[in-house]
N, C-alpha and C positions, 0 to 999 in steps of 0.2 A: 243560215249563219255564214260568214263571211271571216276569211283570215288575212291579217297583213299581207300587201302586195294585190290581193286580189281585187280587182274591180267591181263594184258592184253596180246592177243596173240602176239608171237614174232614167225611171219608166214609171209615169201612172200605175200602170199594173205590178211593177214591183212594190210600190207602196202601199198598194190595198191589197195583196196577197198579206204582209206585214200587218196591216189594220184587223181584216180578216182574221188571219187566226189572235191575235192579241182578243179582239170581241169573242169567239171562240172561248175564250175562256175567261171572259171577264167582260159582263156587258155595261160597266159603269161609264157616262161621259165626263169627262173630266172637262172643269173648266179652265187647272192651271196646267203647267207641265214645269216640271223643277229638274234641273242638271246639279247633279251632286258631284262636287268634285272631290280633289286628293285631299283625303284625311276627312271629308264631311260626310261621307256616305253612311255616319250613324244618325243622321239625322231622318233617315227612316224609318228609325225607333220610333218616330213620333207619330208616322202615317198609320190611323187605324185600316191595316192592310185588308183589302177583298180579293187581291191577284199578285201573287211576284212570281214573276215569270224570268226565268235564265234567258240572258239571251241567245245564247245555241238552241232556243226552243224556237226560236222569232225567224219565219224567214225573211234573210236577205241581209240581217242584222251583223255590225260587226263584232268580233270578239274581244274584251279588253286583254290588254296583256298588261297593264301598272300596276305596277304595288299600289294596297289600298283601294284599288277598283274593282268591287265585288263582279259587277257583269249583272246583272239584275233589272227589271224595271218590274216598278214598282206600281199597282192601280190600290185608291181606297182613298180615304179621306181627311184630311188636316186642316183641325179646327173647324170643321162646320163645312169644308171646299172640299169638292171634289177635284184629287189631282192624279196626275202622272208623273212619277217620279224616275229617272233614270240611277241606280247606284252606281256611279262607273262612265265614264264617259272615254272620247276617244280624241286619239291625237294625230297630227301631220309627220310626228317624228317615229309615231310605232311603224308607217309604212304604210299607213291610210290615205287616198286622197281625197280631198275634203267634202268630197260630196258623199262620199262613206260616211267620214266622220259625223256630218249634217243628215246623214239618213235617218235618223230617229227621230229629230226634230220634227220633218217632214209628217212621220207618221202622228206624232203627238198630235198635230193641228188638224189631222185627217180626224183623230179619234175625238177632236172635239176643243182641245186645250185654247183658251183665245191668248193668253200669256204666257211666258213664258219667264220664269226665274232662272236665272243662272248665276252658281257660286263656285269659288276656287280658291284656289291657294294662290299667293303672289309674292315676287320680291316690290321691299320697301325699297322705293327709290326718292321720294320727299323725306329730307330731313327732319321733318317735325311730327314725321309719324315713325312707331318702333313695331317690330314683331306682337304679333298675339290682337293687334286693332282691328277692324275691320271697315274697310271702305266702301262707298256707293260709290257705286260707275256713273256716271256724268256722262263721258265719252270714250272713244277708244282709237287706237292707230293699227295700221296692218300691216306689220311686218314680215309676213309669212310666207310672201314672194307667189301668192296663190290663192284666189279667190272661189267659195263654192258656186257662185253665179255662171264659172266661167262654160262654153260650152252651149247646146240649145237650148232654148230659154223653153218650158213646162208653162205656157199663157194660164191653163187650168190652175197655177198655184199661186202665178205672181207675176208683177209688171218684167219686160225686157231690165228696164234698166229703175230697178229701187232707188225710194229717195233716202237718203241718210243724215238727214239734217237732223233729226230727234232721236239715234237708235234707241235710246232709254225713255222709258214713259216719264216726265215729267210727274203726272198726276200718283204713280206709282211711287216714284223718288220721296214724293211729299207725303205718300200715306207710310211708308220706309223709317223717315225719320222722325216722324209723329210717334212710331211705337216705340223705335230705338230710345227716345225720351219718355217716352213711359217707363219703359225695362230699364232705364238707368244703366244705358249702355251709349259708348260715345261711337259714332259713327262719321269719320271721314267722308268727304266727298272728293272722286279725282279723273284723271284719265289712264286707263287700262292701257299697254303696248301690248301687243300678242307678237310672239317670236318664237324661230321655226322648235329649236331645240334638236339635240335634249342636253345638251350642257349650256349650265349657267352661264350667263355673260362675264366679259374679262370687265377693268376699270374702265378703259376708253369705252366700251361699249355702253357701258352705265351712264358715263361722262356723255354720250353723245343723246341716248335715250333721255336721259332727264331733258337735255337743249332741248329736244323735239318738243316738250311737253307734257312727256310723260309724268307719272305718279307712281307707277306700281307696274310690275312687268310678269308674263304669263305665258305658257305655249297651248293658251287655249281660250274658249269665251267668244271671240270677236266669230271666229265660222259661224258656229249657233244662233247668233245675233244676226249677220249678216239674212241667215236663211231665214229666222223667224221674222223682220221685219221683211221679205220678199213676200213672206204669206198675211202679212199685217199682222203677225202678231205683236202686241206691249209687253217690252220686255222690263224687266228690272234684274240688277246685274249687281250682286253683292261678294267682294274680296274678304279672304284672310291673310293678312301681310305673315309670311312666314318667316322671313328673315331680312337683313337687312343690308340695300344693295349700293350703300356708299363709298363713290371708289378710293376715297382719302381715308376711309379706315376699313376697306376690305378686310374681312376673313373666310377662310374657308367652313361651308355648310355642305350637309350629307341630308340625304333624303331622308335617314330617320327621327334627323333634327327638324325638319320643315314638315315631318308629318304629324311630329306629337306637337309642335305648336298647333297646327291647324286645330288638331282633338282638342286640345285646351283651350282655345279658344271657340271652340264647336257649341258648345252650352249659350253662348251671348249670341249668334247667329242661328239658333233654334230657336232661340226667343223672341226675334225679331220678325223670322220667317213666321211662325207659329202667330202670333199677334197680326203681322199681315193677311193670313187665310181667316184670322177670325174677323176682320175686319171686313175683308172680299166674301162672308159668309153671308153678312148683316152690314149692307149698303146702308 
């Protein structure tokens, strides 16, 4: 295990020391790997569990420190797929650098995972969407002043320089919103900003973030992407708009406010997820 500030190795052998003992106590392969974010990590409730493992048990692993991030991964199965679930993920503003924070990712696709899911919390920054929705990623922008790529390039995981023209699977998007309309849940589509944090943006910054193109803004997502598509993994990327980040009618939110939205809206994005593994079950 690994604490804020501390470097961890970015070494082949550190990631299958990691692989290693996780198999160790749980010899399942998994085929998805899912990132639970803030306020979503009870969507673990749903994983019929074979392995949850602390991650102070994991070596090389970092430690969370957020509110709402258990620190956990998760092996066992949902809906019919076997996955890997992270409870708890990690950020650039705890004092990680990103190739920490992406260290788990790494090991998931070692353990087997070809996809990877990733979900969050997020401010609304399109007017036409409100707290408690939930968006599909489309795209994303990288604010974070820091890439996990940066550094000597691991040939063993992935090209020098990744292509990024697709990070979101397409064909994933479309099986996404095939279930969202089954479940009778509405599901936005937009572009993710990842930004460093950990204070919310002022109005200009919102006002500037929307011009870019953004939709929804986050201090996390776009690392785990970045790395899962170096390893080719298919990623699908699903938000929970927690609050609302318009700078002509700014108010102030508190993190206890943006976490019980995410819970409340946690049930319509279990539903979705949970219909996508059953779906990735029975091709």
């Amino acid at each position: 295990m690994s604490d804020p500030g501390t470097s961890i190795p970015h070494t082949m052998a550190s990631f299958r020391e990691a692989e290693e003992a996780i198999r160790r106590r749980c010899d399942l392969s998994p085929r998805v790997g899912i990132v639970l974010g803030t306020g979503l990590g009870r969507l673990a409730q749903e994983i019929r569990v074979e392995a949850s493992i602390p991650y102070g048990e994991i070596p090389h692993f970092p430690l969370s420190t957020v509110e709402s991030h258990e620190g956990r991964l998760i092996l066992g199965d949902l809906s019919g797929t076997p996955v890997v679930a992270m409870q708890g993920r990690f950020h650039l503003y705890e004092g990680y650098d990103l190739r920490s924070v992406t260290f788990p990712i790494r090991v998931m696709a070692l353990l087997g995972a070809e996809i990877l899911v990733v979900s969050a919390a997020c401010g609304g920054m399109n007017p036409d969407w409100g707290p408690g929705e939930l968006v599909l990623l489309d795209d994303h922008i990288n604010l974070l002043g820091d890439n996990p790529l940066v550094g000597p390039n691991l040939d063993e995981l992935g090209p020098r320089f990744p292509d990024m023209s697709e990070p979101y699977d397409r064909e994933l998007q479309a099986l996404a919103r095939s279930v969202a309309e089954e479940e009778g849940v509405t599901l936005r589509t937009g572009v993710y900003v990842s930004v460093q944090g950990p204070n919310l943006e002022t109005r200009a910054e919102y006002r500037m973030l929307r011009g870019m193109g953004g939709d929804v803004v986050g201090m996390s997502t776009v690392p785990e992407v970045i790395v899962a598509r170096h390893m080719n993994m298919r990623v699908l990327g699903l938000t929970i708009i927690t609050d609302s980040c318009l700078p002509d009618s700014l108010e102030p939110v508190d993190v206890a406010t943006i976490i019980a939205t995410a819970r409340n809206a946690e049930p319509s994005l279990a539903a979705v997820v949970r219909g996508i593994m059953a779906r990735l079950s029975n091709p």
